[in-house]
BASE-854172 format. One record per residue (C-alpha): residue number from 1; residue in three letters; x, y, z. Coordinates in nm, 2 decimals, padded with zeros to 4 digits. Example, Ala and Ser with C-alpha at 12.3 -4.5 7.8 and 13.67 -1.06 7.14 Angstrom:
# residues 2
n | res | x | y | z
1 | ALA | 01.23 | -00.45 | 00.78
2 | SER | 01.37 | -00.11 | 00.71
# end
This chain:
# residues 340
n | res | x | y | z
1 | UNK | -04.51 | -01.79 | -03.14
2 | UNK | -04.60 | -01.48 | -03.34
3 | UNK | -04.74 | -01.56 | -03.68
4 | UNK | -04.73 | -01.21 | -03.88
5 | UNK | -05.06 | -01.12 | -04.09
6 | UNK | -04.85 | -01.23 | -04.39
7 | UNK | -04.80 | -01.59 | -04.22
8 | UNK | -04.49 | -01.53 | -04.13
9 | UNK | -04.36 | -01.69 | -03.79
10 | UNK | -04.15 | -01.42 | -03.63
11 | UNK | -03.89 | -01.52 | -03.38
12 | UNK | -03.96 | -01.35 | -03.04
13 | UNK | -03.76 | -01.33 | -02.78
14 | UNK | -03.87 | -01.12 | -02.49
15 | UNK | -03.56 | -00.91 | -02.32
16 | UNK | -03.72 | -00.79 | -02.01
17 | UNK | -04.00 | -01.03 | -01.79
18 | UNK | -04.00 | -01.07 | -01.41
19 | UNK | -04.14 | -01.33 | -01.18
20 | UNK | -04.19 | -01.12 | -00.88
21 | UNK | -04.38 | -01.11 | -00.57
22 | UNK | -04.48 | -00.74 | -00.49
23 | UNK | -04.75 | -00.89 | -00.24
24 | UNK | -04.82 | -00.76 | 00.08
25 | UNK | -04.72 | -01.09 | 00.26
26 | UNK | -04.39 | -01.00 | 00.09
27 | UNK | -04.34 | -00.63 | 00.12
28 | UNK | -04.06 | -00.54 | 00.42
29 | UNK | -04.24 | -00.20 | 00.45
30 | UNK | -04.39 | 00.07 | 00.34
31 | UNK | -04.14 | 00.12 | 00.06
32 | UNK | -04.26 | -00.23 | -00.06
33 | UNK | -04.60 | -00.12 | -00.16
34 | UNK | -04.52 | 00.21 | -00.29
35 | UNK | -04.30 | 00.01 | -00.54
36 | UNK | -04.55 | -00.25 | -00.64
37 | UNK | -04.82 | 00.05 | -00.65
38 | UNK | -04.59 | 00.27 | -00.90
39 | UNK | -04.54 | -00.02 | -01.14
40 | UNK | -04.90 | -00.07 | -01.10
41 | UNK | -04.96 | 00.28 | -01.19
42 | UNK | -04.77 | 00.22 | -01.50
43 | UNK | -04.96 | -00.09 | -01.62
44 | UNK | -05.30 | 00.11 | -01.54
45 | UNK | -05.22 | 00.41 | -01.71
46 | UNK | -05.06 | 00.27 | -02.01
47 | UNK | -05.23 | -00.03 | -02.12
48 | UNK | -05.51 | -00.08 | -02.32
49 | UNK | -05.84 | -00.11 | -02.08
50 | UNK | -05.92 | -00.46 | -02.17
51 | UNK | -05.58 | -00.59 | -02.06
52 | UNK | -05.57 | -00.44 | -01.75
53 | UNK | -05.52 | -00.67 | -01.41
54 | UNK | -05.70 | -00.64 | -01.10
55 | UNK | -05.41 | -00.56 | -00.81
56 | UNK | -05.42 | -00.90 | -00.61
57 | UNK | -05.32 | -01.06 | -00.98
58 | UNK | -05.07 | -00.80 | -01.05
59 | UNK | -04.91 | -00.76 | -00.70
60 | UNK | -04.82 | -01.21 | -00.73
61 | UNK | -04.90 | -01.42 | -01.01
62 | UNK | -04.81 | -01.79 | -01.05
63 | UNK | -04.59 | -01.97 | -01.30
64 | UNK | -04.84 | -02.12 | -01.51
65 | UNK | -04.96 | -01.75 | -01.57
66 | UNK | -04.63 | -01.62 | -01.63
67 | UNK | -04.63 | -01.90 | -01.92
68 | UNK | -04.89 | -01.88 | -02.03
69 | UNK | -04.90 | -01.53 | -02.14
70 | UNK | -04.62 | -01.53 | -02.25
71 | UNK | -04.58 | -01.85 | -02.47
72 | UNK | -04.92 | -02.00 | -02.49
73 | UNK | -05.15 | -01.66 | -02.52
74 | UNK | -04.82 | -01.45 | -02.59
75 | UNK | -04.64 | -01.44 | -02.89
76 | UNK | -04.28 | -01.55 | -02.74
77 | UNK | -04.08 | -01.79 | -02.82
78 | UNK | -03.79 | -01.72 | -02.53
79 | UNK | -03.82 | -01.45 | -02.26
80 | UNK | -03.52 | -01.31 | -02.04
81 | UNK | -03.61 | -01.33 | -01.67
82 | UNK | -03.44 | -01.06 | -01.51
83 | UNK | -03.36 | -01.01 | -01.12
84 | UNK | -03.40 | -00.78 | -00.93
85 | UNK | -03.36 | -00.79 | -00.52
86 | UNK | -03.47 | -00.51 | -00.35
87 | UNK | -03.46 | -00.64 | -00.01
88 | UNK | -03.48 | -00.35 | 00.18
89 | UNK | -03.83 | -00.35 | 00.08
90 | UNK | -03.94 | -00.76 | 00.02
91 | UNK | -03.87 | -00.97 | 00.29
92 | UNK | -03.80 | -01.25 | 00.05
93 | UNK | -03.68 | -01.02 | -00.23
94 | UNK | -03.86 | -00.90 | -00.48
95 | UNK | -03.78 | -01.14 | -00.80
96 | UNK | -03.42 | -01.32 | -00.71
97 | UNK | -03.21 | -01.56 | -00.94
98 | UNK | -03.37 | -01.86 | -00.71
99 | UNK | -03.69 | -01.78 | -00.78
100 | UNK | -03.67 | -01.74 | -01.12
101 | UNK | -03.43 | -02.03 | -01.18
102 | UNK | -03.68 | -02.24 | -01.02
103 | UNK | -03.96 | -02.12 | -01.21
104 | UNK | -03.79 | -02.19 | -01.54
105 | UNK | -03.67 | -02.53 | -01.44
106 | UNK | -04.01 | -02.63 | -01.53
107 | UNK | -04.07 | -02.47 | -01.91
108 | UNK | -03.74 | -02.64 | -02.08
109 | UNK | -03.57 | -02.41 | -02.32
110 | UNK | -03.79 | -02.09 | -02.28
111 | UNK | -03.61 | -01.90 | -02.02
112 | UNK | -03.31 | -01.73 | -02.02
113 | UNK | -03.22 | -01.65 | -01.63
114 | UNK | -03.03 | -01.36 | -01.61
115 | UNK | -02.91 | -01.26 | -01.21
116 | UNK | -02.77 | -00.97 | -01.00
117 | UNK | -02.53 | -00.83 | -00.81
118 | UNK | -02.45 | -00.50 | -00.59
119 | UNK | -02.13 | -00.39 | -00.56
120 | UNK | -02.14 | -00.23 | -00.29
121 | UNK | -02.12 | -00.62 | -00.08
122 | UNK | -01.79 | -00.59 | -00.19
123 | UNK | -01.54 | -00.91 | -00.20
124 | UNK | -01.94 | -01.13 | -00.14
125 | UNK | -02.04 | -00.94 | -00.47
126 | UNK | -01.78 | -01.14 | -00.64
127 | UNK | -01.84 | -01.46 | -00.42
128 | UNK | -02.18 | -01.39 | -00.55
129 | UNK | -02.08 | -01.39 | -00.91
130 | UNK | -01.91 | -01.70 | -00.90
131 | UNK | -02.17 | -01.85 | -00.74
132 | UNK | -02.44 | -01.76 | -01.04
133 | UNK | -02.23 | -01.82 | -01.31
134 | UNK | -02.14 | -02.22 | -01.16
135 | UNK | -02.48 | -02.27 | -01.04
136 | UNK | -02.65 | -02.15 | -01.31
137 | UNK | -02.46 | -02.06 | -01.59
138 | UNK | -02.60 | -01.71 | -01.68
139 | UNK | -02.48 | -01.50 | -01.92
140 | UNK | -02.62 | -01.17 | -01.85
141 | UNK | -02.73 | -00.97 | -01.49
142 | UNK | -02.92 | -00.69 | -01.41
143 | UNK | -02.82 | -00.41 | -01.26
144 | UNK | -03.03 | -00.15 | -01.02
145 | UNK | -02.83 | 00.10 | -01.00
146 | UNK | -03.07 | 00.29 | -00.75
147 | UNK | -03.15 | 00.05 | -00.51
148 | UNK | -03.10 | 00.11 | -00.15
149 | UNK | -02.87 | -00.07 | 00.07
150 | UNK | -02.86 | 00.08 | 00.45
151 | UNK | -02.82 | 00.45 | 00.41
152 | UNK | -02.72 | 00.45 | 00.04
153 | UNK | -02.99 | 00.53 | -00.24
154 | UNK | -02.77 | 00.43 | -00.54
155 | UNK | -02.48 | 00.38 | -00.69
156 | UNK | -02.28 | 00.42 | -01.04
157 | UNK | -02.11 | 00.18 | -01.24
158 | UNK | -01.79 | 00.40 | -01.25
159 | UNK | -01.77 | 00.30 | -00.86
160 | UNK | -01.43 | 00.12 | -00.81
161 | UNK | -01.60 | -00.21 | -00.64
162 | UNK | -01.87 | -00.19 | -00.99
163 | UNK | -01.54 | -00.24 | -01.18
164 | UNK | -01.44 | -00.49 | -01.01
165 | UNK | -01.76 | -00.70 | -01.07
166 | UNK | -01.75 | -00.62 | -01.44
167 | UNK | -01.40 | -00.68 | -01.47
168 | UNK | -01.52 | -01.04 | -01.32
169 | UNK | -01.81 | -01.04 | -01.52
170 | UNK | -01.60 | -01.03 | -01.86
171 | UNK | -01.35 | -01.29 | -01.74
172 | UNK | -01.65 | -01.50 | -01.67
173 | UNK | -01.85 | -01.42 | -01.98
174 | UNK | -02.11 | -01.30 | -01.84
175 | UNK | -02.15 | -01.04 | -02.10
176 | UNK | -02.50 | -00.91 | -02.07
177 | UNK | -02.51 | -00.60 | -01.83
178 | UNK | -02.85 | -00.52 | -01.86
179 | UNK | -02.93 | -00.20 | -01.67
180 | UNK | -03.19 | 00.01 | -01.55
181 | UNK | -03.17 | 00.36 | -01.68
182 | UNK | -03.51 | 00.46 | -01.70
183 | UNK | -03.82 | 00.60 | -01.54
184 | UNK | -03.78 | 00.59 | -01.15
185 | UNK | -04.01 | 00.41 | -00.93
186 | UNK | -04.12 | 00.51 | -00.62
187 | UNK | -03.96 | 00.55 | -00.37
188 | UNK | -03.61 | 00.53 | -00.56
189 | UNK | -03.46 | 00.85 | -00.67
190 | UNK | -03.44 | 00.96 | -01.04
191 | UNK | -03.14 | 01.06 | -01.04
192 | UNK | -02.97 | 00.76 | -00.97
193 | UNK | -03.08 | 00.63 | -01.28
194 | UNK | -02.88 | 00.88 | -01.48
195 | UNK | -02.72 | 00.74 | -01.79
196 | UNK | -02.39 | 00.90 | -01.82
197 | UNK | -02.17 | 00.69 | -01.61
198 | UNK | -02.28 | 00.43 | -01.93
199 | UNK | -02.03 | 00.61 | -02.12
200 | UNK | -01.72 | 00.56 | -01.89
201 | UNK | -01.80 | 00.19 | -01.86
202 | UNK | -01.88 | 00.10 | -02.20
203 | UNK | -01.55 | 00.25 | -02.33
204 | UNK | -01.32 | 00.04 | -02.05
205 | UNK | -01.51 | -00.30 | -02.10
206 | UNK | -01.55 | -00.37 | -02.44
207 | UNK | -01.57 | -00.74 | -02.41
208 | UNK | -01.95 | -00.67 | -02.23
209 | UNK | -02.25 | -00.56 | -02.42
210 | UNK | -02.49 | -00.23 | -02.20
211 | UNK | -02.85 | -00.30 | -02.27
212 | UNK | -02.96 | 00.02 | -02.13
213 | UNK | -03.32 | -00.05 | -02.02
214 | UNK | -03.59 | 00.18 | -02.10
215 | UNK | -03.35 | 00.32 | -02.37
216 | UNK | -03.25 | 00.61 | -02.08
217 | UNK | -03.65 | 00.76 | -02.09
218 | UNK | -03.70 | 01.01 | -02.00
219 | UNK | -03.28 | 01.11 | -02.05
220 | UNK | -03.31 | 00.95 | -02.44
221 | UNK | -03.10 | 01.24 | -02.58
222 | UNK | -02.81 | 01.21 | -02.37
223 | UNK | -02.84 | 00.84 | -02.40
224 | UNK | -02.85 | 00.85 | -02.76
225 | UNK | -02.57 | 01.05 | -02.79
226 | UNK | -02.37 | 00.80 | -02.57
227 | UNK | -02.50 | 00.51 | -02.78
228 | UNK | -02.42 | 00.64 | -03.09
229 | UNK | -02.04 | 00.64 | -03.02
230 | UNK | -02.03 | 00.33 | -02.83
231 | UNK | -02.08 | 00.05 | -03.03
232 | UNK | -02.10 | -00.22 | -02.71
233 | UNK | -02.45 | 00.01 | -02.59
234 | UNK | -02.77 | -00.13 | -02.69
235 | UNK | -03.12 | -00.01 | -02.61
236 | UNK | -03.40 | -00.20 | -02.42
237 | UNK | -03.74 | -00.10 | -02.55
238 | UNK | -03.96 | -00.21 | -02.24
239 | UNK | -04.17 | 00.13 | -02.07
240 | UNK | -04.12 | 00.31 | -02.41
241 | UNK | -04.31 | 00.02 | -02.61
242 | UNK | -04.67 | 00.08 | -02.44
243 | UNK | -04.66 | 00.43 | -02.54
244 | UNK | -04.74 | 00.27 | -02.90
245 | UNK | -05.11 | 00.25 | -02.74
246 | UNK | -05.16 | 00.56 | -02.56
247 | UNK | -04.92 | 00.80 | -02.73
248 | UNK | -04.83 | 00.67 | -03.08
249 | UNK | -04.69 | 01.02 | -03.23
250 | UNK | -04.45 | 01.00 | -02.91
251 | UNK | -04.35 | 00.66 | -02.94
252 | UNK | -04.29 | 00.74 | -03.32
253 | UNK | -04.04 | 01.03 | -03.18
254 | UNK | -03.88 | 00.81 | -02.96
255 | UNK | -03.85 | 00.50 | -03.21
256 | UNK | -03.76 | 00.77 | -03.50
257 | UNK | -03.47 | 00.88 | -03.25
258 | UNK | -03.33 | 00.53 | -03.17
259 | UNK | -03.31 | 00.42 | -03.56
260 | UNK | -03.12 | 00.75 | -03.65
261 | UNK | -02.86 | 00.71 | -03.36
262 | UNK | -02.85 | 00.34 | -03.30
263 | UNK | -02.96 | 00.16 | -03.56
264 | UNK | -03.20 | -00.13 | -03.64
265 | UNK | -02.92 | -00.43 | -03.50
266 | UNK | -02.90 | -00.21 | -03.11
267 | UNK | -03.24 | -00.20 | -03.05
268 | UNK | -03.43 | -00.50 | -02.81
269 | UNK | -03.76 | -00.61 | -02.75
270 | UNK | -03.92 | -00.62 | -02.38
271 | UNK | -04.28 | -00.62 | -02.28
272 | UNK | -04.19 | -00.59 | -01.88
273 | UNK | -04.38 | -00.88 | -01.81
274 | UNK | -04.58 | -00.84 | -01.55
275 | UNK | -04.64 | -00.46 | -01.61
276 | UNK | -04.75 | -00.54 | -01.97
277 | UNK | -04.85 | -00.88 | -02.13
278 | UNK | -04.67 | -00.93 | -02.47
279 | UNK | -04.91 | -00.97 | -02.70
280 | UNK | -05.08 | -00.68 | -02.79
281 | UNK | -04.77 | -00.49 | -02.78
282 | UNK | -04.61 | -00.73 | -03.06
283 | UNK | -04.89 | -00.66 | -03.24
284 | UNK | -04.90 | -00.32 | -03.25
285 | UNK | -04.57 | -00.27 | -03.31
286 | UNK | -04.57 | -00.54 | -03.61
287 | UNK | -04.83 | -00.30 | -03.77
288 | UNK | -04.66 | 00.03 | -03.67
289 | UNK | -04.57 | 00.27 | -03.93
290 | UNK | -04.39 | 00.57 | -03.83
291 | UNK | -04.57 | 00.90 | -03.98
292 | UNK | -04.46 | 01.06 | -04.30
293 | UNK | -04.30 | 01.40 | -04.16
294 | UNK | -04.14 | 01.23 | -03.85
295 | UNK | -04.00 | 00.95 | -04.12
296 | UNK | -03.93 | 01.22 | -04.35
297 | UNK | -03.72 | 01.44 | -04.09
298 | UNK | -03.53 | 01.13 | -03.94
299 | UNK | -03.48 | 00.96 | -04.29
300 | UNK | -03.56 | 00.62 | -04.16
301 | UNK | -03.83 | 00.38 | -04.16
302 | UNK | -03.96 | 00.08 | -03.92
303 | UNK | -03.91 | -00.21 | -04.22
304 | UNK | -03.99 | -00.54 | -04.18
305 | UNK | -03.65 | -00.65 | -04.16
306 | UNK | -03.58 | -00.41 | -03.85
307 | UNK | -03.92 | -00.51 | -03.70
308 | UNK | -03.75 | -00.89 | -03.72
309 | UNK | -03.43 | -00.79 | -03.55
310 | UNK | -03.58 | -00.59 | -03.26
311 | UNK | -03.84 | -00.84 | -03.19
312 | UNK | -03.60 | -01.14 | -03.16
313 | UNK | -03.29 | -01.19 | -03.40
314 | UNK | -03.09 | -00.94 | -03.21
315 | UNK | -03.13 | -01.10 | -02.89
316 | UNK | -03.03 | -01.39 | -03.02
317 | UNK | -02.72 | -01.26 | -03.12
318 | UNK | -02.62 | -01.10 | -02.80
319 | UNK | -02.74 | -01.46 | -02.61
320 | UNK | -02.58 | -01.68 | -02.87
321 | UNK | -02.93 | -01.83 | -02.96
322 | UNK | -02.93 | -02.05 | -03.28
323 | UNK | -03.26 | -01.95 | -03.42
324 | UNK | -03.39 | -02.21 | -03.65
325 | UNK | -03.24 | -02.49 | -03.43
326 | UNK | -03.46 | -02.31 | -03.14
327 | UNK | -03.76 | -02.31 | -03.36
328 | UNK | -03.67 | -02.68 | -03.48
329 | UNK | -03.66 | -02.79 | -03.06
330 | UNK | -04.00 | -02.55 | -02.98
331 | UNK | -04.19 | -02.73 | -03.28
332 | UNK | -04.03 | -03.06 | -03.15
333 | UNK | -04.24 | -02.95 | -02.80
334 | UNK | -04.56 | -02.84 | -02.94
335 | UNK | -04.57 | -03.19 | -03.14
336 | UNK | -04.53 | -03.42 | -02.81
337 | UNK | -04.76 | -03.20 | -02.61
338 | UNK | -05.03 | -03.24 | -02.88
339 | UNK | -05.02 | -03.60 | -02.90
340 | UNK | -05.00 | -03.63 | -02.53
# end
């Protein structure tokens, strides 16, 4: 729970967390480690010194962690757990629907699993759909579009067998595509994480809602420009979030940028759990005003009311989340625990 320096208890839902293991026990080779040493790179270089993880923590953490930095030290009320395989570099993947599913069996009514699929497993992708949504029940994935598989390095979601998972997708109603278009990590390539096949797919399934994680960095001008006219594209705030700490003027740009094209109701909290804790980055962005000339040239502002909507109210839109009765059901929790 975040309580505002007003008193006010702000809804949080976190978009983008993990539950991965980027350990060496885990890693398949040496692809492995240079993943789990980029993101690592990321959550040095970026966070403030004082939250910074030593790399044994970072590489595996445990569940209890997970919540408790997010929910009991954290400020969230729900986080999305996303998946992501990669098992051409973790023996066991890297964080898979299983895993995560397992994990949030045990925190009732705090996780929201989202899964995965690659289309390029063909007719066992959409075996493999199936066999999330009945099992369990999600209503959004995430999609990689630059992982390997054999002697590919990516794919696009204008690929005939990725329109045949979508198409299954919105029959399904699974209609969170959340996808990675941001930053690369080593050693996937950066182009394969270019945003403009976003365009093509948004306009031909307009029963599914893009979050386009990472808002497109460092490609936020052609993805705002492909936001702007499609109004199922939304943007994912995780990676350009920490920049609040170590760049502010640029993550004023960027922020500035996003509430001219998109708007205040397309724009989604994530910390990236693991890679950043959430508290300090609520925080920080609750207090964030964007400077007078950037405001000024823009002609918006970061209110109040749009710092409510990113943080939580928006994702509880997309996910169907009924706020207060959420809040009513967390308190509910909190109470039981306490007399226990």
């Amino acid at each position: 729970m975040f309580v505002a320096p007003n008193g006010e208890q702000v809804f949080v839902v976190d978009g983008h967390t993990h539950f991965w293991d980027g350990s060496p026990a885990n890693q398949l080779n040496i692809h492995g480690k240079q993943f789990i040493d980029c993101f690592y790179a990321y959550h040095t270089s970026l966070s403030p010194p004082e939250k910074l993880w030593p790399k044994e923590q970072f590489e595996k953490y445990s569940a209890e962690q997970m919540y408790n930095d997010l929910f009991v030290d954290g400020p969230d009320d729900m986080a999305i757990v996303q998946s992501t395989y990669l098992t051409e570099f973790y023996k066991n993947g890297f964080n898979t629907i299983d895993r995560n599913a397992e994990m949030a069996k045990r925190y009732k009514d705090r996780f929201i699993v989202n899964g995965a699929f690659d289309p390029r497993d063909g007719e066992r992708a959409l075996e493999y759909i199936h066999y999330m949504k009945e099992t369990f029940g999600i209503k959004g994935v995430k999609l990689y579009t630059a992982e390997w598989k054999g002697e590919s390095r990516g794919w696009k979601l204008t690929d005939a067998n990725a329109y045949r998972c979508l198409e299954l997708c919105q029959k399904l109603g699974i209609t969170n595509i959340h996808v990675h278009k941001g930053p690369t990590i080593i050693p996937l390539d950066k182009d394969a994480f270019d945003v403009h096949d976003v365009d093509h797919a948004a306009t031909d399934f307009q029963g599914l809602n893009f979050i386009i994680e990472h808002c497109g960095l460092p490609r936020l001008d052609d993805f705002c420009w492909i936001a702007v006219q499609e109004t199922n594209v939304y943007g994912g705030l995780a990676v350009a979030l920490p920049f609040i700490h170590s760049r502010p003027r640029y993550f004023a740009e960027v922020i500035s940028e996003l509430l001219f094209w998109l708007g205040e109701d397309k724009l989604l909290f994530g910390s990236d759990y693991a890679i950043w804790t959430p508290r300090w980055l609520v925080e920080k962005f609750w207090s964030f005003e964007i400077p007078e000339d950037i405001r000024k040239e823009h002609g918006v502002d970061l209110s109040l009311q749009a710092k409510r909507k990113i943080l939580g109210l928006n994702a509880a839109r997309l996910y169907g989340i009924d706020v207060e009765a959420q809040k009513a059901k967390l308190d509910q929790q909190v109470r039981v625990a306490a007399a226990e």
